[in-house]
C-alpha positions as CSV (number, residue, x, y, z in Angstrom):
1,X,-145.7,140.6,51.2
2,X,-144.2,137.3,52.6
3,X,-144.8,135.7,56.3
4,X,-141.5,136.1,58.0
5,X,-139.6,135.9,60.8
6,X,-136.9,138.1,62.2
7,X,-134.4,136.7,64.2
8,X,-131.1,138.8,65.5
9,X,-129.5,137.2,68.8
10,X,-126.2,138.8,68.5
11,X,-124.9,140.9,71.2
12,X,-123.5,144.0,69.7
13,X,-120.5,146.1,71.3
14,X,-119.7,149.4,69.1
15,X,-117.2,151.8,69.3
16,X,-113.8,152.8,69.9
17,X,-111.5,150.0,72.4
18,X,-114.3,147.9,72.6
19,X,-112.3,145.1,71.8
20,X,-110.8,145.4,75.5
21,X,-114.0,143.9,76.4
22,X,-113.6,140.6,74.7
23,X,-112.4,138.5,77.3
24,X,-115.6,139.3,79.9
25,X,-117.9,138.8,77.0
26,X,-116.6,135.2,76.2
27,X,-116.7,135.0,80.2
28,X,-120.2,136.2,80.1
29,X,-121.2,133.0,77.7
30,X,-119.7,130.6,79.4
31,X,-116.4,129.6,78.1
32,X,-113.8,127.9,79.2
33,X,-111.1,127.1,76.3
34,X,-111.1,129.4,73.3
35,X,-109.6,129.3,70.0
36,X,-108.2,132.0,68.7
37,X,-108.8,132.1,65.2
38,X,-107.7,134.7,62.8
39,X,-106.3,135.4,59.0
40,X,-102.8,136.7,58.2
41,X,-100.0,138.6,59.6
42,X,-101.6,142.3,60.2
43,X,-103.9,141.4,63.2
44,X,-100.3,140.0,64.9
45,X,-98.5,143.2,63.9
46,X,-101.0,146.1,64.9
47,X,-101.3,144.5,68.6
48,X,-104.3,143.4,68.0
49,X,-104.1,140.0,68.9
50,X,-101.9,140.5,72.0
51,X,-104.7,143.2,72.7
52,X,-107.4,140.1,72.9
53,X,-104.8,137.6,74.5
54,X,-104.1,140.1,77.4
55,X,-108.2,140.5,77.7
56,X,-108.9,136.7,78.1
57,X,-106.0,136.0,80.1
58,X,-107.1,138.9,82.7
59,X,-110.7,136.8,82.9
60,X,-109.3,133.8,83.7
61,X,-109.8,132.0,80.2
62,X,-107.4,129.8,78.4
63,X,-106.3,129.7,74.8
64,X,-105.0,128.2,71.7
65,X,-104.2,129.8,68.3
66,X,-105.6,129.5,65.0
67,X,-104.1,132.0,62.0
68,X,-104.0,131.5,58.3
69,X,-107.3,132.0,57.1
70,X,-107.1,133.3,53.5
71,X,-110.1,135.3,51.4
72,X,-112.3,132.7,50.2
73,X,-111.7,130.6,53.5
74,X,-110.2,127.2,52.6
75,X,-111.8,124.1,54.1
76,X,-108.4,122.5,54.8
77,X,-107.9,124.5,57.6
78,X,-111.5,124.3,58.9
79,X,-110.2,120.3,58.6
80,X,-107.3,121.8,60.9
81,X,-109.5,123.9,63.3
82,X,-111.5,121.3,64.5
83,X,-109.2,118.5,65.2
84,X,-107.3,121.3,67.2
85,X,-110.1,121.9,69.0
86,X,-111.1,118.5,69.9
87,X,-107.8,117.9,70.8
88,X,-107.7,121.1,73.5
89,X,-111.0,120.5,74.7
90,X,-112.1,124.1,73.0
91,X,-116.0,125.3,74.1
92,X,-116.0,128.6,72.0
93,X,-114.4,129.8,68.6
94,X,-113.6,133.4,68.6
95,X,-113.1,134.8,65.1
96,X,-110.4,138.0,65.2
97,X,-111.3,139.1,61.3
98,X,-113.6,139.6,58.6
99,X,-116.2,137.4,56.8
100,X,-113.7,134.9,55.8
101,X,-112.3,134.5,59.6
102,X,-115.9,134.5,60.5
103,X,-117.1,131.8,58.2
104,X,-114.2,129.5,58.9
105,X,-115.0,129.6,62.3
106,X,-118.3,128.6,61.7
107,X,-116.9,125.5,60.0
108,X,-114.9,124.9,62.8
109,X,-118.0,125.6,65.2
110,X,-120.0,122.9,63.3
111,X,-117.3,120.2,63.7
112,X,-117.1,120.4,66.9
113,X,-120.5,120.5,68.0
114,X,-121.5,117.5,65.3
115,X,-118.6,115.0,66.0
116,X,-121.4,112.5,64.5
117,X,-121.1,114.3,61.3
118,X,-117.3,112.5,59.6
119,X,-116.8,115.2,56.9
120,X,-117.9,118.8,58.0
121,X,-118.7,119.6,54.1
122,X,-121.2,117.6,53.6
123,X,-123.0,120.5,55.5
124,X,-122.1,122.4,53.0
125,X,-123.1,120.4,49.8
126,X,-126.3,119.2,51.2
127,X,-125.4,115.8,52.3
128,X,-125.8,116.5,56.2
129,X,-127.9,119.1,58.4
130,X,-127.8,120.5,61.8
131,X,-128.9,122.6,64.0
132,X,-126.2,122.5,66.3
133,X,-122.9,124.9,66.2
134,X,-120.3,125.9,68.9
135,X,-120.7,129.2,69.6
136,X,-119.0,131.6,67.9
137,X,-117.7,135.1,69.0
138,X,-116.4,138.2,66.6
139,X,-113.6,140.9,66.9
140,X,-114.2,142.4,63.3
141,X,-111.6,144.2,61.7
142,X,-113.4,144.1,58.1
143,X,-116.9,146.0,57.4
144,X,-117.9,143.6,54.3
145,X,-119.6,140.4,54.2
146,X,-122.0,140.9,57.5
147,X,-121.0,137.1,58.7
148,X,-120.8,138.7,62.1
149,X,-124.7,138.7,62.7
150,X,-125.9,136.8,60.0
151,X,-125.8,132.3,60.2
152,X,-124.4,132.1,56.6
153,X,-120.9,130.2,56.2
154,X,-118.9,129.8,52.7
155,X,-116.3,128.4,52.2
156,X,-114.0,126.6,49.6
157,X,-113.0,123.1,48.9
158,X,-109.6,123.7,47.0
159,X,-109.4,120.3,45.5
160,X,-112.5,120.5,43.5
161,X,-112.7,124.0,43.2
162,X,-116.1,124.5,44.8
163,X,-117.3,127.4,46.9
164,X,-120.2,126.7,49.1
165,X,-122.6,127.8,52.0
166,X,-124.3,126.7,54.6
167,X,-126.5,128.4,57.2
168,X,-128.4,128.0,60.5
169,X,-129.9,130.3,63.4
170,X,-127.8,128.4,65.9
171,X,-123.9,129.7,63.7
172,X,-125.2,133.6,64.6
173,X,-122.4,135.0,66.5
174,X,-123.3,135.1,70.1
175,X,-121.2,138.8,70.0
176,X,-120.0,141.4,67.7
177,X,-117.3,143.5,68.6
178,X,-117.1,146.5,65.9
179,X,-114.4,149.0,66.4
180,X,-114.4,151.2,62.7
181,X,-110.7,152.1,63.8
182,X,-109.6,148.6,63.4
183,X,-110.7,148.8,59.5
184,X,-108.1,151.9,58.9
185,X,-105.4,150.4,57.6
186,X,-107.0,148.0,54.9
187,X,-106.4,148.9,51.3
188,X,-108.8,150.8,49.5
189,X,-109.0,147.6,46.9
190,X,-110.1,145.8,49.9
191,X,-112.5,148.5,51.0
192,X,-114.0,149.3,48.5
193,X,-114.4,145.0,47.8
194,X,-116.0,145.4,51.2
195,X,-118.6,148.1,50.2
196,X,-119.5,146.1,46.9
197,X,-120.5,142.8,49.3
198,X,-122.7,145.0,51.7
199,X,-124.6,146.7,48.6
200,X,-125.3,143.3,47.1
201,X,-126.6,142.0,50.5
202,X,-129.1,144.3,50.3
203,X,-129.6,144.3,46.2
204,X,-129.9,140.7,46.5
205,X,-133.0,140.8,48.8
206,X,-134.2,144.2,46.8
207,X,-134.7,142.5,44.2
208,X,-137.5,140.0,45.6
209,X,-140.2,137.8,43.1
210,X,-143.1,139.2,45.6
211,X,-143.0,142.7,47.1
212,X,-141.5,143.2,50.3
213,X,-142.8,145.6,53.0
214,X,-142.5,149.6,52.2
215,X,-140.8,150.1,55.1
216,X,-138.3,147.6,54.2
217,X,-137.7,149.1,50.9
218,X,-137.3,152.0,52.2
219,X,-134.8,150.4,55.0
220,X,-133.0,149.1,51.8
221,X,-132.9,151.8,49.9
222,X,-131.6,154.3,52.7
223,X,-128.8,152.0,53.5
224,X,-127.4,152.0,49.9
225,X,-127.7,155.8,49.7
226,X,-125.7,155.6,52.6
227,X,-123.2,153.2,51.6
228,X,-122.8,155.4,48.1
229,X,-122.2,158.8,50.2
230,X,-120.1,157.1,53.2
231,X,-118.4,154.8,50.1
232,X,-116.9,157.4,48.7
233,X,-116.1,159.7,51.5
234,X,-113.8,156.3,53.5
235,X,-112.3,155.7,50.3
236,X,-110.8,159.6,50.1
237,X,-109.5,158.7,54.0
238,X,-109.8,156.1,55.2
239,X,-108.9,156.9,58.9
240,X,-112.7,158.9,58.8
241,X,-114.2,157.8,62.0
242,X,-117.9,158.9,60.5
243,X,-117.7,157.3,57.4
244,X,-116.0,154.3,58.7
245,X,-118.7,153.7,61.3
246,X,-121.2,154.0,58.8
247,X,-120.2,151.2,56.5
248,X,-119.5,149.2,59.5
249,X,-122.7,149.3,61.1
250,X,-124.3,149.3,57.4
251,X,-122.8,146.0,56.9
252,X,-123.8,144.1,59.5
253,X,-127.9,145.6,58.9
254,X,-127.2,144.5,55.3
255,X,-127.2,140.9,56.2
256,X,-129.0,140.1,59.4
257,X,-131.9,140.1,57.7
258,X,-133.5,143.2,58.3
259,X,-133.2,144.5,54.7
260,X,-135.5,141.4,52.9
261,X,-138.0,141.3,55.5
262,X,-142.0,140.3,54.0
263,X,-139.8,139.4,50.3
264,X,-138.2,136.3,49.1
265,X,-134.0,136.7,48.0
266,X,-133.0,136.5,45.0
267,X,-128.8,135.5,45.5
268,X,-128.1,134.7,42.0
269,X,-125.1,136.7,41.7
270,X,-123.9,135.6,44.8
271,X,-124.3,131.9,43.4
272,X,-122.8,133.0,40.2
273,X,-119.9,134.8,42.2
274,X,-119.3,131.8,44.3
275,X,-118.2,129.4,41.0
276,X,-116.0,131.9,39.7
277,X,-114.9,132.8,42.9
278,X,-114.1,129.0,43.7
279,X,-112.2,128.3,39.9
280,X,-110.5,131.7,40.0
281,X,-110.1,132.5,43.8
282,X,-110.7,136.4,43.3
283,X,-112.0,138.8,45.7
284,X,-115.8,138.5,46.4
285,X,-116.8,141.8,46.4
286,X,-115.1,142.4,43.2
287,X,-116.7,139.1,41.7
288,X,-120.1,140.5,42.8
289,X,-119.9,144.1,40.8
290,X,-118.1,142.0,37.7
291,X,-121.4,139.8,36.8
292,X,-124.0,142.0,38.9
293,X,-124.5,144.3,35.6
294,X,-125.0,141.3,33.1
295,X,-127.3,139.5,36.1
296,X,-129.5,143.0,35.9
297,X,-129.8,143.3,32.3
298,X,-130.9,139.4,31.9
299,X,-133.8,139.8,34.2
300,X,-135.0,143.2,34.3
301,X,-138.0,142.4,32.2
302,X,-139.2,140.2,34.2
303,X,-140.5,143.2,36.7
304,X,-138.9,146.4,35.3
305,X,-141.2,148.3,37.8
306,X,-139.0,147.1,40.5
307,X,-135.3,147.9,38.6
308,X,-137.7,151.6,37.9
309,X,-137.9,152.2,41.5
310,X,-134.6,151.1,42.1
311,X,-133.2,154.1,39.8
312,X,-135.7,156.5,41.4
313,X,-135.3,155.9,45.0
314,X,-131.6,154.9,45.4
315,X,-129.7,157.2,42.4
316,X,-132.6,159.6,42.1
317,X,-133.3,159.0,38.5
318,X,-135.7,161.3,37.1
319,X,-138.9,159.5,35.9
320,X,-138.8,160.4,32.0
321,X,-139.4,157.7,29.2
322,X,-140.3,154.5,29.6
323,X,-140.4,151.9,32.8
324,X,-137.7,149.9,31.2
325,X,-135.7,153.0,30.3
326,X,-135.4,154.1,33.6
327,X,-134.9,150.3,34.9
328,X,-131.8,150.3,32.4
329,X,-130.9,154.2,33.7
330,X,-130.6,152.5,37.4
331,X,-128.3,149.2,36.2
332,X,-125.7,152.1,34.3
333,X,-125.8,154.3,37.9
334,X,-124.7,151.1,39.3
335,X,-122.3,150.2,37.1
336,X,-121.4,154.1,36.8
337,X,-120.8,153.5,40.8
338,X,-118.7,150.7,40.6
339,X,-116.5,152.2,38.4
340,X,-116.1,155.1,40.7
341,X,-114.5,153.1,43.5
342,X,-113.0,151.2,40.6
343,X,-114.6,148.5,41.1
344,X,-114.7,146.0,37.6
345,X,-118.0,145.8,36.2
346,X,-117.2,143.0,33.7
347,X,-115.1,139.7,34.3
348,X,-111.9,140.5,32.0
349,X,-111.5,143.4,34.1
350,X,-110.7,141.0,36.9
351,X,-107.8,139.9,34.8
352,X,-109.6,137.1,33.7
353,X,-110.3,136.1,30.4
354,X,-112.9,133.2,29.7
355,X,-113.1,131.1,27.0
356,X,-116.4,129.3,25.7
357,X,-115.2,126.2,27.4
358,X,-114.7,128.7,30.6
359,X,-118.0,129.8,30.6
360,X,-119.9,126.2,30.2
361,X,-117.5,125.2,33.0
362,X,-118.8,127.7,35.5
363,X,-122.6,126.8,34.5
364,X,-122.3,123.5,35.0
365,X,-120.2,124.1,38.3
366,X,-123.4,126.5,39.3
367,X,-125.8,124.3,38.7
368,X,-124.8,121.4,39.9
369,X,-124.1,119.7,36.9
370,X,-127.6,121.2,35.5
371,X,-129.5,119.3,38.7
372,X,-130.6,122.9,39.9
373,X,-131.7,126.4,39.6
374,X,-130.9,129.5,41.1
375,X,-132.3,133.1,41.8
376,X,-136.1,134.4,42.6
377,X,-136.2,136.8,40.7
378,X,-136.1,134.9,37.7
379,X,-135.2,131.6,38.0
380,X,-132.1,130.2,36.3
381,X,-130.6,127.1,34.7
382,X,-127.8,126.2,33.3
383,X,-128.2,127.7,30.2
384,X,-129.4,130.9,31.8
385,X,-126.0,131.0,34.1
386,X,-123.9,130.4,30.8
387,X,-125.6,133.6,28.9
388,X,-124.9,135.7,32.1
389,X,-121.2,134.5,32.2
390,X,-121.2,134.8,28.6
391,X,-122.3,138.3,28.8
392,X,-120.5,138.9,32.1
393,X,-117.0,138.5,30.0
């Protein structure tokens, strides 16, 4: 077990018309211009946005507007958000969304509270640190990527076709308002997208170099039971409160920490996903469950123990045969998942099909033009990312 430390300052407001409450939260830390910021047209059209309009307005608070943030957030507009906000004199970014609303607005967050800092991405490609980060506050109307309580930011350069990520303590969400009736009306593609990313959170620190604390396992393990029973069940109807709640609340656990605590993250497939994600612009979630499978079967020797007790804990694989066996057993229940919420478990499935230039593209891209590794697990160069896209195909 690792030294760690724990750290979750988010103020979290659950339940039905919590977002009501919005504007005497913001109140309550101190702002005095917001912007708005949000993705397309469905949080205009439910009311949702007038909903959180009406709230500030009734506390006194001004506001500007922000919408247009796409899946894979785009750092053009992040370019856009800040000089907006400098140009308002905006003190707090309040994300209306789900993890790509959330992460832009972290972009955003940084610019403003760097203006020292020219280019915001050079956060995000290791040029430039901080510590320092507007502050941030959530409506979320996606259970998924668990940006509401975690510091992480990615986002996407379009011009060069790079996804990247950047995270500090001080770009945690001051609040999180999480109404599960706000997630009813997304499509089950996007749903079930969502359910894929808040497995993986918790896979990706699962599957730690060191062993993590029991309790943590079992933490970890718990919450992808869940997330398989409650999966399934919001997928059949999608207006179920229970099930709805679950995976919202399961999301934001997945990725504040609490699942890797006393191991060491692995996040390869999240750094594979993130190149392919950046060339090919495709959902994340469904990114994720394409290469996960091919990641698995690359490194599963390299502790099979660990894949073993993967299959016995979370799918409740019987222990008959070999360790490796049952490690391979636990990747196909997986994969036998994924395919049950039809998610794709290979990369053509996406509806794309690489090539061999394609896939030394992508490994170069990953590692940085073959100047780093990724993963814990098993660390891996660039020829190690090229087999796994290779095999992801």
């Amino acid at each position: 077990m690792e030294n760690f430390i724990y750290y979750t300052p988010t103020k979290v407001i659950f339940g039905k018309d919590e977002e009501k409450k919005v504007g005497e939260l913001v109140k309550e830390f101190g702002a005095k211009k917001v912007l708005i910021h949000y993705g397309g047209g469905s949080a205009v059209r439910s009311g949702l946005i007038d909903r959180v309009k009406k709230s500030l307005s009734e506390e006194g608070i001004s506001y500007i507007e922000l919408g247009g943030v796409k899946p894979n957030p785009r750092l053009s507009l992040i370019y856009e958000g800040i000089k907006l906000a400098k140009e308002n004199g905006v003190d707090f970014v309040l994300a209306v969304g789900g993890g790509s609303v959330i992460d832009s607005a972290k972009g955003i967050g940084y610019g403003i509270a760097n203006p020292e800092i020219e280019d915001v991405w050079d956060l995000y490609i290791g040029k430039a640190k901080t510590k320092k980060c507007a502050p941030v506050g959530v409506v979320l109307t996606i259970a998924a990527a668990g940006s509401e309580m975690s510091g992480g930011s990615v986002v996407t350069k379009e011009d060069e076709q790079l996804k990247r990520s950047y995270n500090t303590d001080n770009a945690r969400p001051k609040f999180a308002i999480m109404n599960p009736e706000l997630t009813y009306t997304l499509p089950k593609y996007q749903i079930a997208c969502g359910i894929v990313d808040i497995m993986m959170h918790t896979m990706e620190r699962y599957f730690s170099p060191v062993g993590n604390l029991e309790i943590t396992d079992r933490v970890a393990e718990g919450l992808l039971r869940t997330m398989i029973k409650y999966g399934k069940l919001s997928l059949e109807n999608p207006e179920n409160y229970e099930a709805r709640a679950e995976i919202m609340w399961a999301g934001s656990l997945a990725h504040n920490g609490l699942t890797g605590c006393g191991g060491i993250g692995d996040w390869a497939t999240h750094q594979l996903e993130h190149d392919l994600g950046g060339v090919y612009d495709i959902a994340h979630g469904a990114g994720l469950a394409a290469i996960w499978g091919s990641w698995a079967r690359y490194v599963y020797k390299e502790n099979p123990e660990r894949f073993s007790k993967f299959a016995e804990n979370v799918f409740e694989i019987e222990k008959v045969g070999t360790v490796e066996e049952i490690a391979i057993k636990g990747i196909e229940a997986m994969e036998n998942f994924y395919k049950e919420i039809e998610m794709p478990i290979s990369i053509s499935e996406t509806g794309i099909n690489l090539s061999d230039d394609d896939v030394l593209m992508l490994a170069e891209k990953c590692s940085n033009n073959g100047t780093r590794f990724i993963g814990a697990f098993k660390k891996l160069y660039k020829d190690d990312m090229a087999k796994i896209y290779s095999m992801a195909r």
